[in-house]
Each structure stands twice: as C-alpha cells, then as structure tokens.
C-alpha positions in Angstrom: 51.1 -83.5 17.6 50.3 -79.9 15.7 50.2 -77.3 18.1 49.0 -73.2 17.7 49.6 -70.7 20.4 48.8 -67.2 20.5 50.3 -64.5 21.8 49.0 -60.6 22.7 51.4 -58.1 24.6 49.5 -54.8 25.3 50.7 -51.6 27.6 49.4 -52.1 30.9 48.0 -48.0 30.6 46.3 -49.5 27.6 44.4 -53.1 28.2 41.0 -51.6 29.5 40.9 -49.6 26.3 41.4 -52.4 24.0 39.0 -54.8 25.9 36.4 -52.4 25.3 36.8 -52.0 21.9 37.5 -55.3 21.4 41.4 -55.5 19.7 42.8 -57.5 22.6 43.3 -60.7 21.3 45.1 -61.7 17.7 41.5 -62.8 17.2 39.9 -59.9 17.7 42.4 -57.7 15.9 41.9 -59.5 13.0 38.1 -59.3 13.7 38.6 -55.1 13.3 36.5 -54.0 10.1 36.0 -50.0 11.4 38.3 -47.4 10.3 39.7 -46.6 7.4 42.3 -49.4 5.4 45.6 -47.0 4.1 47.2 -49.8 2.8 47.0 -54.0 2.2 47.5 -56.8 0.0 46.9 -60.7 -0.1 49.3 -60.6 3.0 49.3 -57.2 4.7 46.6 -54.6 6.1 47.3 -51.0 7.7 44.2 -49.6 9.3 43.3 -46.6 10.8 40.9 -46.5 14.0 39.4 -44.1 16.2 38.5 -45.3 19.7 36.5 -42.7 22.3 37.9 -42.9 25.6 36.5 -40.7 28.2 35.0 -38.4 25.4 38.4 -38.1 23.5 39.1 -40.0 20.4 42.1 -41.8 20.4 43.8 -42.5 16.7 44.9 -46.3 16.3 47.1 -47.6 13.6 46.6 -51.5 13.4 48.8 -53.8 11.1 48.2 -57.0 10.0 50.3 -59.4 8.8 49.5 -62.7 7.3 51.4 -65.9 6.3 49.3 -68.3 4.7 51.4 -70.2 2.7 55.0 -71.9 3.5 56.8 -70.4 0.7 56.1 -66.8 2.8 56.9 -68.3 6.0 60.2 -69.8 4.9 61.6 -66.6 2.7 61.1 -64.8 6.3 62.1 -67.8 8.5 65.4 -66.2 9.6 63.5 -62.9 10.4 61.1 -63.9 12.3 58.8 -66.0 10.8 60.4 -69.2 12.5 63.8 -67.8 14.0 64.7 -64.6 15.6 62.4 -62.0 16.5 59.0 -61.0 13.9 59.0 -57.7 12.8 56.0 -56.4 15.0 57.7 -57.6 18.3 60.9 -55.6 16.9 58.4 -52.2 16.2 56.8 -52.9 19.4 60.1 -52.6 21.0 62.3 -50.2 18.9 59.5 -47.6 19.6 59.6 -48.4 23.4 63.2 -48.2 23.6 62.8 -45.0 21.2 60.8 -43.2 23.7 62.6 -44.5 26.8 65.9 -42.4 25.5 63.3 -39.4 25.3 63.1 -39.8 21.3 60.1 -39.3 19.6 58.2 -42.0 18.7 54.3 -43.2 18.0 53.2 -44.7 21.4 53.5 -48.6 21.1 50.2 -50.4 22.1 50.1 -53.6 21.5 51.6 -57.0 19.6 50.3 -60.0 18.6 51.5 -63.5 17.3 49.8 -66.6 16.4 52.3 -69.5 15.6 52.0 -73.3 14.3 54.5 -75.4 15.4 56.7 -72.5 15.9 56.1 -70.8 12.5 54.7 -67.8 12.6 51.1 -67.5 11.0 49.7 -63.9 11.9 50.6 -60.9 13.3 49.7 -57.5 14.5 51.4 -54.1 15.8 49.0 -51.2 17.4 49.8 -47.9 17.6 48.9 -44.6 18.8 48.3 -41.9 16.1 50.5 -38.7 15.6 48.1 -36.1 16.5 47.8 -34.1 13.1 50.4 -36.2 10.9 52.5 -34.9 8.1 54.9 -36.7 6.7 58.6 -35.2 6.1 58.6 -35.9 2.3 55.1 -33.9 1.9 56.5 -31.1 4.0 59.7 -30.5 2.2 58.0 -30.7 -1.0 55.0 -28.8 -0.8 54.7 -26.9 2.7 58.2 -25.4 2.5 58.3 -24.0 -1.1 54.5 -22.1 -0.8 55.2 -20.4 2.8 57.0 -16.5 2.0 61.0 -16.4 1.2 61.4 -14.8 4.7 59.3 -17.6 6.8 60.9 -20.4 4.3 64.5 -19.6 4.9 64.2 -19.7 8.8 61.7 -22.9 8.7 64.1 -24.5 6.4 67.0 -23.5 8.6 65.6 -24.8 12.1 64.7 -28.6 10.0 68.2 -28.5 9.1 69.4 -28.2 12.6 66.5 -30.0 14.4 66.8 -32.8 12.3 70.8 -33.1 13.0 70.3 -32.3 16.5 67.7 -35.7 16.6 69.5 -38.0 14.3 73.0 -37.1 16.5 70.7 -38.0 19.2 69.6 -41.6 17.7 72.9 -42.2 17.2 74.7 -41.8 20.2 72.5 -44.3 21.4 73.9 -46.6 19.0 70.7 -47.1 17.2 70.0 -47.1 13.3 66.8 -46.8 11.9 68.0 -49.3 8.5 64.4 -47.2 7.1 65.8 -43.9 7.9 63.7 -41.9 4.8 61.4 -38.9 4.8 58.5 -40.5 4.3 59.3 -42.3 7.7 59.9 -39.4 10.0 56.3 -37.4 10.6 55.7 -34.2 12.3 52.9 -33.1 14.2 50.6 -30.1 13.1 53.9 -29.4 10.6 55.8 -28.4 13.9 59.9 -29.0 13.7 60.2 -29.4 17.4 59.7 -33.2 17.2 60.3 -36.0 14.5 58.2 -39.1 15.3 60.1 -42.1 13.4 57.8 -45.0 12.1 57.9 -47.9 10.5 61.1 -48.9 12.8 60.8 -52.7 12.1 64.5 -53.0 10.6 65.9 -50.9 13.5 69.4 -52.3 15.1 71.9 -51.2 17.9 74.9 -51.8 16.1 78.1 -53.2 17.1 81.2 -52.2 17.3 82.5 -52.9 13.9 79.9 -52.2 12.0 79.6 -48.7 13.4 80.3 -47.0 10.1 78.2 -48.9 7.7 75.5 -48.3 10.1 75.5 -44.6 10.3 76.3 -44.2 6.6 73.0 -46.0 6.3 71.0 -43.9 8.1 72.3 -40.5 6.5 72.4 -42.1 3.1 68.7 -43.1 2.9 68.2 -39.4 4.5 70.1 -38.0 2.0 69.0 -39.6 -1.2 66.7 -36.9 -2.7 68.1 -34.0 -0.8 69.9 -32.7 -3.7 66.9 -31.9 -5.9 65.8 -29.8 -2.6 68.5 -28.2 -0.5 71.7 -26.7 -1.4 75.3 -28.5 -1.0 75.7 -25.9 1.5 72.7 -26.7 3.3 73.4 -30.7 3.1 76.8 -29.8 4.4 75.5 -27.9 7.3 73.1 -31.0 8.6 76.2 -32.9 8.3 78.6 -30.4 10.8 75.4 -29.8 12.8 74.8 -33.9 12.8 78.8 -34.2 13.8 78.8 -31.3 16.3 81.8 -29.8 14.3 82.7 -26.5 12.8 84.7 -28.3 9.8 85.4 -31.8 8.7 87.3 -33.6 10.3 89.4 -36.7 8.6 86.9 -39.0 10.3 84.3 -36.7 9.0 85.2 -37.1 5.1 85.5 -41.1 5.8 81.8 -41.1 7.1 80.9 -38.5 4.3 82.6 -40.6 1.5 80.8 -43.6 2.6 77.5 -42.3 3.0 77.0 -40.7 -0.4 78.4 -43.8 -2.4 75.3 -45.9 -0.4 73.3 -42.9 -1.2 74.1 -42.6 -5.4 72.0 -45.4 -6.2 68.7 -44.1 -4.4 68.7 -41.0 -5.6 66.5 -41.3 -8.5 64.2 -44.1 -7.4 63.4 -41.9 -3.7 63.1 -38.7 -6.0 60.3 -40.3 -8.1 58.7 -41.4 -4.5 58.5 -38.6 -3.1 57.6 -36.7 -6.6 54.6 -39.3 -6.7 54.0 -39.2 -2.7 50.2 -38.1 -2.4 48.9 -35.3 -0.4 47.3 -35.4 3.3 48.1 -39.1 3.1 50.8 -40.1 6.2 53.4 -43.5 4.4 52.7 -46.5 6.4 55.1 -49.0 5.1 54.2 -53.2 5.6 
C-alpha cells in the first residue's frame, strides 16, 4: 500500500507569521507565487518574499526543491532523497547550530518534506533575509577597489582579520562549511563586523581523522581567487591571523601545503565566477 506523508518544521517565534501568510504547510509553500524568483529550473526555485508583520516587513527566502522523476531521486538517494538527512533539514539545522555558537547566520524558519514511500518528493527551506545583503565576492571586487587608498587599506585590513577571526571561530567548533566561497558569506549594509554564511547544506562536524582535509577545504575554496585580489603578504596574514600565530609553525606549512594544492584547480573557474558575478544581486545556490 503507497503511502505519502508530509512534513513542516517551523520556529515556534515564527508559526503565527507563516499561518498568516499562508507558507505553513509544504502545500502552501509550493502554493507561494509573490515575491521575486532569483533563481530556478525544472527542479529548483529560490524566491524572495516580503511579509508585514506588525508594520515591519520581514524579507523571506523560500526554496524549493522538486523530485519528479526516479532517476533524480535515486542519484540523491544516499543524500537525502531516500537515506540520510535531505539537504533543507541539514540548512535548517547547520544555521541553527550556526547561530547557537554565536556565529552568524540567516535566521532558519522553516522546513518541509513530502515523501512517497520514503523517497523524498518535495522540499522547502525558509529563511530570514540579511537586512541590506552584499555578497563577499561583489564587495571585494567592486566596493573595495572604488573607496580612497586611505579608507581601502584599513577596510581591507579589518576583512583580513575579521574574516580569520570568524573562520578560526567555525573551526574550533569543528564545523566545515564544504561551500566555504565568497559568494557564500554576505555582509550586511557592506559592514565587516559580521559574515552571515549561506547556502550551508554541505556543512559537516568533522571527525577526528579527517580534521585536515576538512579545514584545507574550507580555506581552499576561500582562497581560490584571492590571488588576483590580495597580495601573498596579505593571504599570509589571514592565514597567521586564522592560526593565531606570529609565524608558521610545521603544522602550519602541512595545513598550508594542503590547502593550496585543493585550491590550484579552482582558481580559474572561481575567478571567472566572480568576474561574471552580477551587481546588487545576493548568490543563492540550489
């Protein structure tokens, strides 16, 4: 006997919203034709909502996932699809446990699932909104190099360190984004006192042996177009800053080494990304 059964988790501080603007259900989400649509295909949607609650507007990021036939549901049956956990439960809680270690984060609203038998069929993350997004990759590229020489050198100086400072922070907790690229990391109002990571699907604790890899990941994909923007002395201080060290260390060079052999082969293809990366747009990936 076939069997379908739905499933929608929403923040308590945010059901009486969503009832009353109807994304509270997987059916209803998938009912949601306001906003603006930032990104989709035959299988995938991003939309962006605004929602008044007590005359403020709240900014909602809704995506949408479909999978229709059972070639998609079997290429993703080991990640979620059938086994495991799907990729908008893992968001859902990768930004909880994001924000819980006092990391910045979009605010995690809500996740659905519908399933058939146990195979997944649809699903659906909510968000909160950055107030006043701007992507890292548009910042480096065309914020920093129009503000004055003066202004530019100290701006570029306090990402270099606040960026270390936060990416020390993620790992300490033993947490890899596996995503870890400008276009991924978004300021607010083009302030470098916080770095809200998105798109944190792939996101792992790693364990104890694969500690290495998993860091060299992280600051390879971060890495990978640096050199067409920041100075080998300025890539070298993120790293110190990142370690917390004055010099390398031998453990230092081994983490160094490894990083920017995962890191040669993105170069070009995350240069020409973010070379092609279009203005006052925020990357939502799917």
């Amino acid at each position: 006997m076939s069997a379908t059964t739905t499933r929608m988790v929403i923040d308590p501080a945010w059901q009486n919203l969503l009832r009353q603007h109807g994304p509270a259900t997987v059916d209803t989400v998938y009912r949601v034709r306001e906003g603006v649509v930032l990104s989709g295909g035959t299988a995938t949607e991003v939309r962006r909502v605004e929602v008044e609650d007590d005359k403020q507007t709240r900014i909602l990021y809704i995506k949408k996932y479909w999978y229709p036939t059972a070639r998609l549901r079997w290429s993703g049956s080991y990640r979620g699809t059938f086994f495991g956990i799907s990729k908008v439960r893992r968001e859902y809680e990768n930004l909880r446990q994001l924000r819980e270690w006092g990391l910045d984060a979009p605010v995690p609203v809500a996740y659905g699932e519908e399933r058939h038998n146990g195979w997944l069929l649809r699903s659906c993350l909510i968000s909160e909104g950055v107030p006043s997004p701007l992507s890292l990759d548009l910042f480096i590229r065309d914020v920093l190099p129009a503000m004055p020489t003066p202004e530019r050198r100290t701006r570029q100086r306090e990402l270099i360190h606040n960026l270390a400072d936060y990416t020390r922070r993620m790992h300490e907790h033993r947490f890899v984004h596996h995503d870890y690229f400008w276009r991924n990391i978004l300021l607010s109002a083009r302030s470098l006192e916080h770095f809200y990571l998105i798109d944190s699907h792939k996101g792992r604790r790693w364990s104890s042996w694969a500690d290495l890899a998993s860091r060299a990941k992280d600051l390879a994909t971060l890495d990978s177009p640096a050199p067409s923007f920041f100075r080998r002395s300025e890539r070298l201080r993120f790293f110190l800053r990142y370690r917390g060290h004055a010099r390398l260390t031998s453990a230092d060079k081994e983490l160094l080494r490894h990083a920017l052999r995962v890191a040669a082969p993105l170069r070009a293809p995350q240069l020409d990304r973010v070379r092609r990366a279009k203005p006052n747009t925020v990357s939502i990936q799917v």
